[in-house]
N, C-alpha and C positions, 0 to 999 in steps of 0.2 A: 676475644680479639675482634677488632672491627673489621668492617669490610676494606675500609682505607687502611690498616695497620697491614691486615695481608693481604694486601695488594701492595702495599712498599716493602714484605718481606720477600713474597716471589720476585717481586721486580731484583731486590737485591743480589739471591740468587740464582736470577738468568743472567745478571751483572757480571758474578764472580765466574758462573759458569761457563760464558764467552771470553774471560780474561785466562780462564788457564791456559797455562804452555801449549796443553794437550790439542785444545780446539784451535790455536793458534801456527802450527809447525811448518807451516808451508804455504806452497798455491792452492787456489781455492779447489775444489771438488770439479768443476768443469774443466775447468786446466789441466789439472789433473789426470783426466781423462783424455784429453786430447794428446797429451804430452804420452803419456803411456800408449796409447795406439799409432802414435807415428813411429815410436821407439820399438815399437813390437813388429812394425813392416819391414823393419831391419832383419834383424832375426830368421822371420817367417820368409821374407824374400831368398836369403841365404840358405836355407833349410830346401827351399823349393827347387832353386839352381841347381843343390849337390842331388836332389832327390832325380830331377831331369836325367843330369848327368847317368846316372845309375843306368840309363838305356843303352850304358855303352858298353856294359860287362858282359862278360862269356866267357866260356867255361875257361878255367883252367887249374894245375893244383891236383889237390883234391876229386877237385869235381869232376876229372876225366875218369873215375872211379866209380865215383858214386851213380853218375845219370846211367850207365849200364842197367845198373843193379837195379834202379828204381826206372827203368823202364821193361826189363826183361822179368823180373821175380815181384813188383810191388812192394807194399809195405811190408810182409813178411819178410822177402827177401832180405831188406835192409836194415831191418831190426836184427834179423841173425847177423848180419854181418860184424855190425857194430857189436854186438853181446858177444858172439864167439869169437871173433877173429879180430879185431880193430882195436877196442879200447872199452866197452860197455858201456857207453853210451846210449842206451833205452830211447831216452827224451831226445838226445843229439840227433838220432837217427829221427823221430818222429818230425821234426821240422826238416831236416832234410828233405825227408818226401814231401812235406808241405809244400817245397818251390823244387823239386825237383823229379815231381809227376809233370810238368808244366814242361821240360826238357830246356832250352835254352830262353823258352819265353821265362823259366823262371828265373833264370839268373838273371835278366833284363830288368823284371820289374821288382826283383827283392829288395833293393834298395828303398822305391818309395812303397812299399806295402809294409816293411819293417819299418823303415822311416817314419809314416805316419802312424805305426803303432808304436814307436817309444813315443815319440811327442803327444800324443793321446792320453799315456799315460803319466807319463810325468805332468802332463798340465792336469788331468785329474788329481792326479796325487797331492800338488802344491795347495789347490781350489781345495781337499778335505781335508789337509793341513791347517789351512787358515780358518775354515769354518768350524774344524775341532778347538780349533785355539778362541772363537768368538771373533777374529779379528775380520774387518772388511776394508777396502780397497776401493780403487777406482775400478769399473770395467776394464775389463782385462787387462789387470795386472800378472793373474796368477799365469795366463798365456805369455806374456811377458818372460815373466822367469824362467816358464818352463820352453820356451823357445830358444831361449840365451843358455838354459843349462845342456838343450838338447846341440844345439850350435856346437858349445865349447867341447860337450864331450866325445862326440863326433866325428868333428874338425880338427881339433888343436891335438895334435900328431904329426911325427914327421912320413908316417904310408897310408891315408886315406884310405887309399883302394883297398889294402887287405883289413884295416880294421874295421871299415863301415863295407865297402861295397862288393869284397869276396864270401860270399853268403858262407863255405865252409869254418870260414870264422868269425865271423861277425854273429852266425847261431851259440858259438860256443862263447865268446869272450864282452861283445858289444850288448848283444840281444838280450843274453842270460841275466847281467844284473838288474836289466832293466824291468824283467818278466818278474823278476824277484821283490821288486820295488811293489807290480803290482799287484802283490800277495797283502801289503799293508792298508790299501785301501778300502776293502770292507770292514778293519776294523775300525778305522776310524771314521766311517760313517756307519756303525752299528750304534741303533737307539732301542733297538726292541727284544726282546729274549732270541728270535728267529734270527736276528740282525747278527747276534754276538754268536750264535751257533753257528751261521752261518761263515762269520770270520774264522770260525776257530775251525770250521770242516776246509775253507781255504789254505790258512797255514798248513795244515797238515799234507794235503795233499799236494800244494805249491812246493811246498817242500819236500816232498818226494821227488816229483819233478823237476826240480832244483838242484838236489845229488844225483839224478842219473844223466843234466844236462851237463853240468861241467865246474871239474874238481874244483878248480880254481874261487869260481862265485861262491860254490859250497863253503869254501874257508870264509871267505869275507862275511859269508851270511854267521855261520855260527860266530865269530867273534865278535859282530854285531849285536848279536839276540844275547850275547853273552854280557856283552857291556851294557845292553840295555837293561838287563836281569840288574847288574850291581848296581846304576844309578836309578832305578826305579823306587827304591825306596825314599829318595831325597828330592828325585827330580819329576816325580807324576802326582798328582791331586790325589787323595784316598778313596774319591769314588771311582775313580780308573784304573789305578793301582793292581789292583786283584786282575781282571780282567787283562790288564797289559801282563802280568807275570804268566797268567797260564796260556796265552797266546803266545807269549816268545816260548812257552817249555813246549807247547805245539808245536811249533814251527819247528823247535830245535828237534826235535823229535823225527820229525817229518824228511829234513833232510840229513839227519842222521840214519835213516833207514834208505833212503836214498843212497847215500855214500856209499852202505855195505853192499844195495845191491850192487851199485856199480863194484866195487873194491873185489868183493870174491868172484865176479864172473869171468867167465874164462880169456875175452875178449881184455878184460885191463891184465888179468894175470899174461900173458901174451905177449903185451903190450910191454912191461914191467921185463920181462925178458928180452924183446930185443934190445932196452936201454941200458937192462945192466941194472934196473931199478928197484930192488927189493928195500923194502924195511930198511934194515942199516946200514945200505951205502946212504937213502937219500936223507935220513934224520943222523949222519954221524958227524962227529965234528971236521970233520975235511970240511964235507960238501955245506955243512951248515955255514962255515967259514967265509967258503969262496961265494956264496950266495949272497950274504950281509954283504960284500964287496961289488956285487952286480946290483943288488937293490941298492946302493950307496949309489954306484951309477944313475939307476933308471930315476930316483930322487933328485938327482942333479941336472935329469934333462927335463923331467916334469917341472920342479922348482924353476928353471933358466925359461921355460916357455910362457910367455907375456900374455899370450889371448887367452889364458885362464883368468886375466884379471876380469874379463868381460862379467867370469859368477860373481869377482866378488864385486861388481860395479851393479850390475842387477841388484844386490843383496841391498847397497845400500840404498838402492830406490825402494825396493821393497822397505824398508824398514822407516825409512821415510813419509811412506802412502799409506799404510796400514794403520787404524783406527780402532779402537774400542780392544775390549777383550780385556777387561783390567779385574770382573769377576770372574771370568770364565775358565774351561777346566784347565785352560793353558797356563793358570798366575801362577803357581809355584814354580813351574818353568822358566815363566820370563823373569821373574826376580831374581833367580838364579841360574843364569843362562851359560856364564863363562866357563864353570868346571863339564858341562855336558859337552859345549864344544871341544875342550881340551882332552875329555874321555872320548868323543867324535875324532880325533884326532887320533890319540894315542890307538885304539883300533882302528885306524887306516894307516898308522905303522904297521900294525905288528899283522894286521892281514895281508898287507902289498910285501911284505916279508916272505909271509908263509906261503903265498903264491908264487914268489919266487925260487922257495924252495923247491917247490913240490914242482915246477918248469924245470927245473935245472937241470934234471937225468936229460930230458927230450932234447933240449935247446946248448945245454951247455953255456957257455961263454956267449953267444951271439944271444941270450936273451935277453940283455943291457941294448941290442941295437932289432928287437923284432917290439915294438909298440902295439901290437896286433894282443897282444896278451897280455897287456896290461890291465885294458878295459873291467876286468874283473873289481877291481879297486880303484879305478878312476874315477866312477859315474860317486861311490861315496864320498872322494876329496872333492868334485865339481861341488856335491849338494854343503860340505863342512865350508867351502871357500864363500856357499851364498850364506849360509848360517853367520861368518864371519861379519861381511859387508852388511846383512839385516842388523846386527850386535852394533857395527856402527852406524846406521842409518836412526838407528831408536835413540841412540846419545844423540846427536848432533840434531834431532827432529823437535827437541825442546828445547835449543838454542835461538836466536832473535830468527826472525822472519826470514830476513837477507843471508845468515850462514844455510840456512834450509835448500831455499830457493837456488844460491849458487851450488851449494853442494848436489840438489838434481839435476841441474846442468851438467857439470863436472863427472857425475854418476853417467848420464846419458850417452858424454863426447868419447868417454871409455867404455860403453858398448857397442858406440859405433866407429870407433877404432877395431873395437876387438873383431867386428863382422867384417871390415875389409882386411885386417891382417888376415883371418880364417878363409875370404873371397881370394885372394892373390895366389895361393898354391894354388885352391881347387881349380882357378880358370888355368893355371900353368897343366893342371891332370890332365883337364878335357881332350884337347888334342891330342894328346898321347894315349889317352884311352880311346877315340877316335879313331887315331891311324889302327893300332890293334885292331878293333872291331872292322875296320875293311879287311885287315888283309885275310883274320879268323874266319870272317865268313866267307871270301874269294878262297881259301884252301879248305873250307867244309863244302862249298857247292863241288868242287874240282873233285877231291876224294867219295862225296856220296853218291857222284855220276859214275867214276870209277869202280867204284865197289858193283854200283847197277849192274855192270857189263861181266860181273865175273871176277872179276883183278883182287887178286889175293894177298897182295903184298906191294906197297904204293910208300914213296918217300914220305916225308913231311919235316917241313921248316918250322923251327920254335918259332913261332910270336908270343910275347912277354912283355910283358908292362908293370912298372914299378917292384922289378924283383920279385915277380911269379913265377913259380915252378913251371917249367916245360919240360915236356920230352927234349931228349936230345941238348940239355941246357950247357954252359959252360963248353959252348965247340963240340958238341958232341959226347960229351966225355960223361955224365949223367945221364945213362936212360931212362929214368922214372921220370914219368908214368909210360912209356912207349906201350905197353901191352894193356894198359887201359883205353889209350887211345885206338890202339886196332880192335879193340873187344864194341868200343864207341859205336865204328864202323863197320862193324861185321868182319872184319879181317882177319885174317893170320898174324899178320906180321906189319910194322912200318919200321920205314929205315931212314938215317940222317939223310935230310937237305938240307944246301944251305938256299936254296933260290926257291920263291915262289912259285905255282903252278900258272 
């Protein structure tokens, strides 16, 4: 061949190779970029507001219990409590003391210290997502996602406060799947024999830690590890394959031993007694019944709420910007992408089910109207609904220029819909968490000056915000926690007010 022959063959294809769909699907790489980082100020603005916000919370609940215990006895203290007498919660207790050595500073700042650590992770997680897949982006796209996934799943609830910024559940229901999420991140950036023992000493142990933090995430994870076991033979490359199987029987292992500690210790057995909750009242056909009828609910208020389109408006940018990855280990995946979403799917039925079961003894009937415990199976429909939107960004990104181009617009104006629908409640919370936060702490100065003096027994007036537990709640007619709140204060005794000090 001559030198002019190939030099008209490469010319040729660099020709075809600029004419494909693929190099053609949108705005260019600078645009690109620009367009993704203004779209990400959305998000990350939003995220920063509710994280502010969070300086507004103080104790209530729960936590008029707990800060006792983890100021009087330490982390001993509160791990027995939870083991013996609570609910065995191991893990649950261990973050409790994390913000709750801190006394009310912790409840102040958990919001943005949890806050900034699911958004950490989830934007780690998506960045080893797409690098395991071969695929690449504009800067910061994967911050993108993972801000809009963190936003929606958050935000888009009709009680903020107790699902994101009342720390005694937000450990349990908010936090836990996300902690879970970052149990998968070493293995998919494991490249070295160290890398992959490493992942696998993670599953194990996240997973233990993952059954003694909370029942609920437990379910979702094993039906997860469970569906990933079945489609791993059809939907993972063969050099990964092996590796992804004995990491999910890891895992599943992990928080299967988790479970039982939780499950036999004396604290759930306990627990299981005051509900009424054994074995076969909670798997028997009644309750199994009336549960499928409240998950039918809590489906009908997830499905009816609109600012979840925001993951799947992200998705389709994502699917849109993303680049390359046509050898890499992700191809058998993307070729066949639609039955894993549909098995993504189907286990986020049948876990958001089984949480709902296994809520029902506790909650009863009102678990169709407490969203604080759904979070368990939310953070996995948020990540299926961006799965969706990528599935359509990838169709439509090898369409003419102009369906591209309008469709990331289009993609864009629906995530910044979805951050002011998500903005309009939170700014409606503020104030009302606000007013709370003066008067909570005008009747904690009043009573710990009292207490000073000797004074054994001192009123106190519920302040409550968004249907949180107070002493003295419903007129007086609810005393719990009143004898946590006097143990708070060094006291005997407090008794209903209805007027401030």
């Amino acid at each position: 061949m001559t030198a002019d022959t190939a030099k008209t063959t490469d010319t040729q294809q660099e020709n075809e190779k600029s004419h494909r769909p693929e190099n053609h699907p949108g705005p260019s790489r600078r645009w690109a970029t620009i367009w993704t980082t203004a779209l990400t100020l959305l998000p990350l603005a939003l995220l920063g507001a509710a994280f502010w916000i969070g300086r507004l919370v103080r104790p209530g609940g729960d936590d008029w219990c707990f800060l006792p215990v983890v100021r009087d006895e330490g982390a001993s203290g509160m791990i027995a409590k939870f083991f013996l007498h609570d609910n065995g919660r191991v893990a649950n207790a261990l973050l409790v003391v994390a913000y709750g050595a801190y006394g009310v500073a912790g409840q102040r700042w958990f919001a943005l210290v949890s806050g900034v650590l699911m958004l950490g992770i989830l934007w780690l997680l998506t960045a080893s997502v797409l690098k395991r897949a071969g695929l690449t982006g504009p800067r910061g796209l994967a911050l993108l996602v993972a801000a809009m996934m963190a936003a929606v799943f958050l935000l888009a609830t009709s009680n903020t406060y107790k699902t994101f910024y009342w720390p005694a559940s937000s450990v349990s229901h908010t936090l836990a799947p996300v902690l879970a999420c970052a149990a998968v991140i070493p293995l998919l950036r494991a490249r070295t024999g160290w890398g992959r023992a490493f992942a696998l000493g993670t599953a194990y142990v996240g997973g233990v830690f993952i059954g003694t933090l909370s029942e609920e995430t437990s379910v979702v994870v094993l039906v997860v590890l469970a569906a990933l076991l079945v489609i791993s033979c059809w939907a993972l490359p063969g050099s990964g394959r092996t590796l992804a199987r004995i990491w999910c029987v890891v895992a599943f292992a992990g928080v299967a031993v988790g479970a039982i500690i939780l499950y036999v210790s004396p604290g759930a057995r306990a627990r299981r007694e005051r509900f009424g909750a054994d074995t076969t009242s909670v798997f028997g056909p009644e309750t199994l019944t009336v549960a499928l009828r409240a998950f039918g609910e809590i489906l009908e208020t997830i499905f009816t709420t609109w600012q979840y389109l925001g993951a799947v408006a992200v998705g389709v940018l994502l699917g849109l910007m993303v680049r390359g990855g046509e050898q890499g280990p992700g191809g058998p995946l993307r070729r066949r992408p639609l039955p894993v979403v549909l098995v993504g799917f189907l286990a986020f039925l049948v876990s958001g089910y089984l949480c709902t079961v296994v809520a029902y003894p506790a909650f009863g009937q009102s678990v169709v109207r407490a969203p604080r415990i759904w979070g368990d199976f939310l953070l996995l429909y948020v990540m299926l609904l961006v799965a969706v939107g990528a599935l359509l960004g990838r169709v439509l990104r090898n369409r003419r220029w102009g369906i591209s181009a309008l469709t990331s617009v289009a993609a864009g104006a629906a995530c910044a819909a979805a951050c002011v629908g998500l903005a309009v409640p939170l700014s409606q919370l503020e104030p009302k968490m606000d007013v709370r936060a003066q008067r909570w702490d005008r009747q904690d100065r009043w009573l710990k000056a009292q207490a000073a003096r000797g004074t054994q027994v001192l009123p106190y007036t519920p302040v409550s915000v968004s249907g949180m537990v107070e002493p003295f709640g419903n007129q007086g007619r609810k005393v719990w926690p009143a004898q946590c709140v006097a143990k708070y204060y060094h006291l005997k005794k407090v008794t209903y007010s209805t007027r401030l000090p």
